[in-house]
C-alpha positions as CSV (number, residue, x, y, z in Angstrom):
1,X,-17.2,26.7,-8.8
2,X,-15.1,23.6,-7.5
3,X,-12.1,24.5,-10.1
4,X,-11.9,27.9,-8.7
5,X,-10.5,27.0,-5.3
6,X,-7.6,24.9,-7.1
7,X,-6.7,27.5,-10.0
8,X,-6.1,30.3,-7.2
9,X,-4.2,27.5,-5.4
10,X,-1.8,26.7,-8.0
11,X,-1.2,30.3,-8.6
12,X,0.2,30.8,-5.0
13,X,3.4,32.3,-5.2
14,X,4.2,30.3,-2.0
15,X,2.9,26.9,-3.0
16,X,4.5,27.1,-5.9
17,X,7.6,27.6,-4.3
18,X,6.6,24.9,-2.3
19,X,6.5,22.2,-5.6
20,X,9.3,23.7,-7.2
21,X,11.4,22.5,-3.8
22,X,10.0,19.1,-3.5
23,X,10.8,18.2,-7.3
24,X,14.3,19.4,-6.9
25,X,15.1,16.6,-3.9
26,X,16.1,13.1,-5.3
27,X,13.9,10.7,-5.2
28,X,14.4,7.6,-2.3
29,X,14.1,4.5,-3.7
30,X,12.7,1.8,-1.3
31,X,13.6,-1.4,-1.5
32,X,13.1,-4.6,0.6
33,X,16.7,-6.3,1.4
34,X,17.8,-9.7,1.4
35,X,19.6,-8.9,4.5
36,X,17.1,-9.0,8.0
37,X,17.8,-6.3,10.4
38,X,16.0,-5.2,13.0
39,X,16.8,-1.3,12.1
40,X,15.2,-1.9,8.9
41,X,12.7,1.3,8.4
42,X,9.5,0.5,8.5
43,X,6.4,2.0,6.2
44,X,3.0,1.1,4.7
45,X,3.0,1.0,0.6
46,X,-0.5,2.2,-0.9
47,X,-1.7,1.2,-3.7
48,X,-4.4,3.1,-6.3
49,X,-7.9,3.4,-4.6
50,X,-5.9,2.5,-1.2
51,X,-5.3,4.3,1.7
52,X,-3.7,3.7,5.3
53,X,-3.7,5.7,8.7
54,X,-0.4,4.9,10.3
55,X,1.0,5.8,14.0
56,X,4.5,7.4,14.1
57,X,4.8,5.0,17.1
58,X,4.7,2.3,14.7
59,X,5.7,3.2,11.2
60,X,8.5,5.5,10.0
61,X,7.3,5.9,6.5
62,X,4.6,6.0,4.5
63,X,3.6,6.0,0.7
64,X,2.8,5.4,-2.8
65,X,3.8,5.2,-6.4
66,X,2.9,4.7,-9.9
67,X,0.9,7.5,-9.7
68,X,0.0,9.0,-12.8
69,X,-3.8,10.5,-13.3
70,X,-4.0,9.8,-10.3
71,X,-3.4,11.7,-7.2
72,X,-1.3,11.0,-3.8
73,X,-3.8,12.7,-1.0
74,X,-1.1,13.3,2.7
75,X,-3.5,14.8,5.9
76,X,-1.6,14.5,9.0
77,X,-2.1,16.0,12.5
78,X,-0.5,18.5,13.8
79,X,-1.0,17.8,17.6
80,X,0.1,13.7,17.4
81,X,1.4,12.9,14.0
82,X,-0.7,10.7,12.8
83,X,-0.6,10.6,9.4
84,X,-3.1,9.3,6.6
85,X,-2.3,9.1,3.1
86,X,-4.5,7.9,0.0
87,X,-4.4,6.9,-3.9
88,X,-7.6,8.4,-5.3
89,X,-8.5,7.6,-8.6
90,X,-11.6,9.2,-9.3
91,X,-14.0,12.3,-8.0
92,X,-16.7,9.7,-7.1
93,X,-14.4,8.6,-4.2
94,X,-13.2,12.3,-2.9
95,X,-15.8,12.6,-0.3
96,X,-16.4,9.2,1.3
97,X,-12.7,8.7,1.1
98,X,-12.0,12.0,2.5
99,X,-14.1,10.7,5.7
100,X,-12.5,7.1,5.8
101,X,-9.3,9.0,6.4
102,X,-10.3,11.5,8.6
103,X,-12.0,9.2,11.0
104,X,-8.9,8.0,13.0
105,X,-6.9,11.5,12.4
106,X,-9.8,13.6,14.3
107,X,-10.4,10.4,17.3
108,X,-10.0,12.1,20.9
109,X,-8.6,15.7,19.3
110,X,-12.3,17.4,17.7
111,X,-9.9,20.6,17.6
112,X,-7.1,19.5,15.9
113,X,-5.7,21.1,13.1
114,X,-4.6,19.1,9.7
115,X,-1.5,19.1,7.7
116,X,-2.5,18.6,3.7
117,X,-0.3,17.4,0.6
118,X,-1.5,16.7,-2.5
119,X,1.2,15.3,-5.2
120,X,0.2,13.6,-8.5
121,X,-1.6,14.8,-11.3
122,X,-0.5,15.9,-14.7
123,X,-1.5,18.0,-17.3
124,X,-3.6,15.0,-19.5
125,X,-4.8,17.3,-21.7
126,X,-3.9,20.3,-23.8
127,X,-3.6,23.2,-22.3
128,X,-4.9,25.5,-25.0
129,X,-8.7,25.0,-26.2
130,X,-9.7,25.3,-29.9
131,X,-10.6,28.5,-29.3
132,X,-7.0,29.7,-27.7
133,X,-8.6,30.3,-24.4
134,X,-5.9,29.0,-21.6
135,X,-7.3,26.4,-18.5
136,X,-7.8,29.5,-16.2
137,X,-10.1,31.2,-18.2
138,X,-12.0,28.1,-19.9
139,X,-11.7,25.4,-17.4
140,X,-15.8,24.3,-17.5
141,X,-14.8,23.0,-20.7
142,X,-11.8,20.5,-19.6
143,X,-12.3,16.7,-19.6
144,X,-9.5,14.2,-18.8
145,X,-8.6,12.9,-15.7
146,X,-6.5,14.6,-13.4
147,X,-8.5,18.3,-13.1
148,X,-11.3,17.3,-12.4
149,X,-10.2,14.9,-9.4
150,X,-8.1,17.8,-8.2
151,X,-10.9,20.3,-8.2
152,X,-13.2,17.8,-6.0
153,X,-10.3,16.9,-3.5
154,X,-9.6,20.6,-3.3
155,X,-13.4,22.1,-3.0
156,X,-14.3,18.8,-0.8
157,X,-11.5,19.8,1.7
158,X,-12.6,23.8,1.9
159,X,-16.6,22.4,2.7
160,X,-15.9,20.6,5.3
161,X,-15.6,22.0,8.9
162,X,-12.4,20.5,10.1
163,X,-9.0,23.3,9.6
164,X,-6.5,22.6,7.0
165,X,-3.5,23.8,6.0
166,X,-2.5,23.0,2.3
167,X,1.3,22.6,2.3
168,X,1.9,21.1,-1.1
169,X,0.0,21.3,-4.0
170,X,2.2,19.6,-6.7
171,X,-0.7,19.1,-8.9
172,X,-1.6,19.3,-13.4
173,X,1.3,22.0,-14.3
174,X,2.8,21.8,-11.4
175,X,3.7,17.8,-12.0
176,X,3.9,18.3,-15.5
177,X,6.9,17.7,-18.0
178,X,7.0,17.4,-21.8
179,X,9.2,15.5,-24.3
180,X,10.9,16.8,-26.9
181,X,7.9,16.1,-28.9
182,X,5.6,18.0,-26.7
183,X,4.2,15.1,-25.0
184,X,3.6,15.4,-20.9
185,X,4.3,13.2,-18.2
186,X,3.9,13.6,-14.8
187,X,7.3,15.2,-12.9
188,X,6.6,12.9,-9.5
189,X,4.8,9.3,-10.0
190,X,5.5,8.5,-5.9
191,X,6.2,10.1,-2.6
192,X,6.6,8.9,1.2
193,X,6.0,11.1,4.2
194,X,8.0,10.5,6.9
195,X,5.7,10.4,10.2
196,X,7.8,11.7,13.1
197,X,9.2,14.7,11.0
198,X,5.8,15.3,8.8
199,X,8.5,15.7,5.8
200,X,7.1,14.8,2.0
201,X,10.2,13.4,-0.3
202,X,9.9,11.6,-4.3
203,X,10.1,7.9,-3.4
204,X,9.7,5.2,-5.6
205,X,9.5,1.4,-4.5
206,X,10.5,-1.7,-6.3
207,X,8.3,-4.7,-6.5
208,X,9.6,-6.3,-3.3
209,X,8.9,-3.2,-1.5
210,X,5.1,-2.8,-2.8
211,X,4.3,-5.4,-0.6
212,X,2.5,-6.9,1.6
213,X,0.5,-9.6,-1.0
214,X,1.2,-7.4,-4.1
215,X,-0.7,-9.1,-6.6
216,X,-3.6,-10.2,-4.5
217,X,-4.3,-6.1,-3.5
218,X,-3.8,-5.1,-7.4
219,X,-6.6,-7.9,-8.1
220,X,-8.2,-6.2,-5.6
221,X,-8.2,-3.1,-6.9
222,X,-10.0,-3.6,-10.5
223,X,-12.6,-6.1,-8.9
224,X,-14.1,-3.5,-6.1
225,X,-15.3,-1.0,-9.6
226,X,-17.6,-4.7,-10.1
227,X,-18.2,-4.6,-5.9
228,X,-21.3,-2.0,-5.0
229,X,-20.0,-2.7,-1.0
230,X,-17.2,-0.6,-2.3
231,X,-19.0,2.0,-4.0
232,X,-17.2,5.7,-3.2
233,X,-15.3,4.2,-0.6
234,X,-11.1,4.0,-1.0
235,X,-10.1,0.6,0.3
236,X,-9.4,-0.6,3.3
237,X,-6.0,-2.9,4.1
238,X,-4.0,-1.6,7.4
239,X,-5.1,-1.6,10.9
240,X,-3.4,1.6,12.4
241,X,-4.3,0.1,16.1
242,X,-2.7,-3.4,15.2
243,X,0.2,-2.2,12.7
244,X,-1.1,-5.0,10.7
245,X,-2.3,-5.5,7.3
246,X,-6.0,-7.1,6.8
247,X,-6.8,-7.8,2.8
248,X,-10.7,-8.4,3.0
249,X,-12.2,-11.1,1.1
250,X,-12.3,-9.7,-2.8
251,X,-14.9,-11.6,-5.3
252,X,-14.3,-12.3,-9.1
253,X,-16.0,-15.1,-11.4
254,X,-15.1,-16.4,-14.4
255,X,-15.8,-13.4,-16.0
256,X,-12.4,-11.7,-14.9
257,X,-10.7,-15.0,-15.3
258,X,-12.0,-14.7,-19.5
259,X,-11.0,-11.3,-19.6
260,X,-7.5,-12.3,-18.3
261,X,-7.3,-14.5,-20.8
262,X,-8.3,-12.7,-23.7
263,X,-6.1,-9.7,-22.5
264,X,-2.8,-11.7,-22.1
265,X,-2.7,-12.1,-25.6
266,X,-2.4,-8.6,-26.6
267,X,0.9,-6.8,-27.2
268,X,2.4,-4.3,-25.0
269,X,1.3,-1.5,-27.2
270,X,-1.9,-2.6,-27.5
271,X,-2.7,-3.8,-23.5
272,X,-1.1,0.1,-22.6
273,X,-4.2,1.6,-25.2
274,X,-6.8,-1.0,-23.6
275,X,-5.9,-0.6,-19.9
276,X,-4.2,2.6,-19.0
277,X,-6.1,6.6,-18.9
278,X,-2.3,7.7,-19.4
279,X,-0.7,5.2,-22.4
280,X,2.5,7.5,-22.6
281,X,2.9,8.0,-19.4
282,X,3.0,4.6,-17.6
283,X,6.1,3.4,-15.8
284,X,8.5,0.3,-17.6
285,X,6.8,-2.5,-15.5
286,X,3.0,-1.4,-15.8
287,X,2.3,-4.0,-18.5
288,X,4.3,-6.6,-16.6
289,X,2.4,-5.6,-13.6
290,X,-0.7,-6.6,-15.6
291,X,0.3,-9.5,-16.4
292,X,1.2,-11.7,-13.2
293,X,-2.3,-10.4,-11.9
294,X,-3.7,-12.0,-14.7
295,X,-1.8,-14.8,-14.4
296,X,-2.8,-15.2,-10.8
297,X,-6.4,-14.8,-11.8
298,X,-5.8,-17.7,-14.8
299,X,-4.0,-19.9,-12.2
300,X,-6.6,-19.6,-9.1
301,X,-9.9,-19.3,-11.4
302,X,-12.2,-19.5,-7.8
303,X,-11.2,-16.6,-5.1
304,X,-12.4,-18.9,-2.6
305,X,-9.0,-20.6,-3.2
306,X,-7.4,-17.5,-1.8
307,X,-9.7,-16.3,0.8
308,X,-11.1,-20.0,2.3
309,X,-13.5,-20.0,4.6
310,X,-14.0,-15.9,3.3
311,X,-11.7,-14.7,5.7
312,X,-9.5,-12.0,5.1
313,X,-6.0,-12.9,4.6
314,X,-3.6,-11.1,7.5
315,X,-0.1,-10.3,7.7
316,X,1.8,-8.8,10.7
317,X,5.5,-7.8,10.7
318,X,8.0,-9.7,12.5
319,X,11.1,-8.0,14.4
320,X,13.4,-7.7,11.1
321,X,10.2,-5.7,9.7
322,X,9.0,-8.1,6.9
323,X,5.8,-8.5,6.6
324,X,4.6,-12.5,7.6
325,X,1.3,-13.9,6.9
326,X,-0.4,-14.9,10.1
């Protein structure tokens, strides 16, 4: 079964090892400063359902954050570097997504052999069953979110021909803490993997470094589940070849803009219950999150305001490595 590649996984003495290491190195925090400076690094943020191919030659890091169900997917080439990393959010996405990324990583090198890293995850549910029977020995009957996304990303990566080598599994127990009231929370929410080196490291990034068009790719996130063009795919938003960023036209009617409305008048409490697979879990600016993108979507009612003429909206970095719309 798919769950029985990623339970003998996380029981590798090695890999274990492996997750153990990477929690124990601090996180890096990224954030954009006010001062320009052409030695600023430079790296491609992800966001959830995302994903990016970057060039070493180009980009220094690469990452994500705010992960929480969800999981942080690294596969890098050995032989050039190259480096793709995605957000997945759901099994339905493992396999096309899983080709999206591996379609510039295998380009001119069919024999190449694959660095993987998966990070993200938590235990979301208990792990002991009514009947006492732990996850290893009753793991057909597990819901949530997190296991069963691991299990596809795991079993979709052993089926297919290319050659991995799983580095880092920091996955369910392995990315799991608990309160003192017995309540879990992922250990890691973010990495970056910097490209030259191949090196995985906790990172978090800060508003200004989540960029670039922040709220306009979040908006794009929830309306591709309402898009069938996007159906099993991750989405698209960096051109490896260009090292620029390429925000496709994104659709949503007055529909979204009532539910915006409606929803901005909830509390905290109750917009964490409505909107979030992980309500205890979230970061401190989730909810704030949600609300500028609904605000956005109250303010410009009619996507054609930010897409005119239906053409993507592109941004290319200038020489102190901030990203400027073109």
């Amino acid at each position: 079964m798919e769950s029985d590649i990623l339970l003998a996984l996380l029981e590798n003495p090695i890999l274990l090892s492996v997750s153990n290491s990477l929690k124990a190195n601090p996180e890096r925090k990224f954030s954009v400063s006010e001062e320009s400076s052409p030695e600023r690094p430079k790296w491609v943020y992800i966001f959830q359902r995302e994903y990016a191919t970057v060039d070493p030659v180009f980009v220094d890091f690469v990452g994500t954050d705010e992960a929480t169900t969800c999981v942080g997917l690294v596969i890098r080439n050995q032989r050039n570097g190259m480096t793709s990393v995605a957000h997945m959010d759901s099994p339905e996405i493992v396999e096309m997504g899983l080709s999206q990324m591996l379609s510039l990583l295998v380009e001119g090198s069919l024999e190449a052999e694959f660095d993987v890293h998966l990070i993200g995850g938590y235990e979301d549910i208990s792990l002991q069953h009514a009947n006492g029977s732990t996850v290893s020995e009753s793991h057909t009957d597990l819901d949530g979110y997190s296991f069963p996304l691991c299990s596809k990303i795991v079993h979709t990566l052993w089926a297919r021909e290319e050659k991995f080598h799983i580095q880092t599994i920091c996955v369910l127990g392995h990315n799991t803490r608990r309160d003192s009231d017995g309540n879990a929370f992922p250990f890691l929410n973010g990495f970056m993997v910097e490209t030259k080196t191949g090196i995985v490291i906790p990172a978090s990034f800060d508003r200004s470094s989540r960029c670039p068009d922040e709220i306009v790719r979040r908006i794009r996130v929830s309306t591709s589940y309402d898009d069938s063009s996007w159906n099993g795919k991750l989405l698209e938003t960096y051109d490896s070849v260009t090292d620029r960023f390429k925000i496709a036209p994104c659709l949503w009617t007055l529909r979204q803009y009532d539910i915006a409305l409606s929803l901005q008048h909830y509390s905290d409490s109750e917009i964490l219950s409505i909107c979030s697979t992980s309500p205890t879990a979230e970061g401190p600016d989730f909810v704030d999150n949600l609300r500028r993108k609904w605000n956005y979507l109250i303010e410009h009612p009619h996507w054609i305001e930010t897409f005119p003429k239906k053409q993507p909206r592109i941004f290319s970095r200038s020489s102190d490595g901030r990203w400027r719309r073109c």
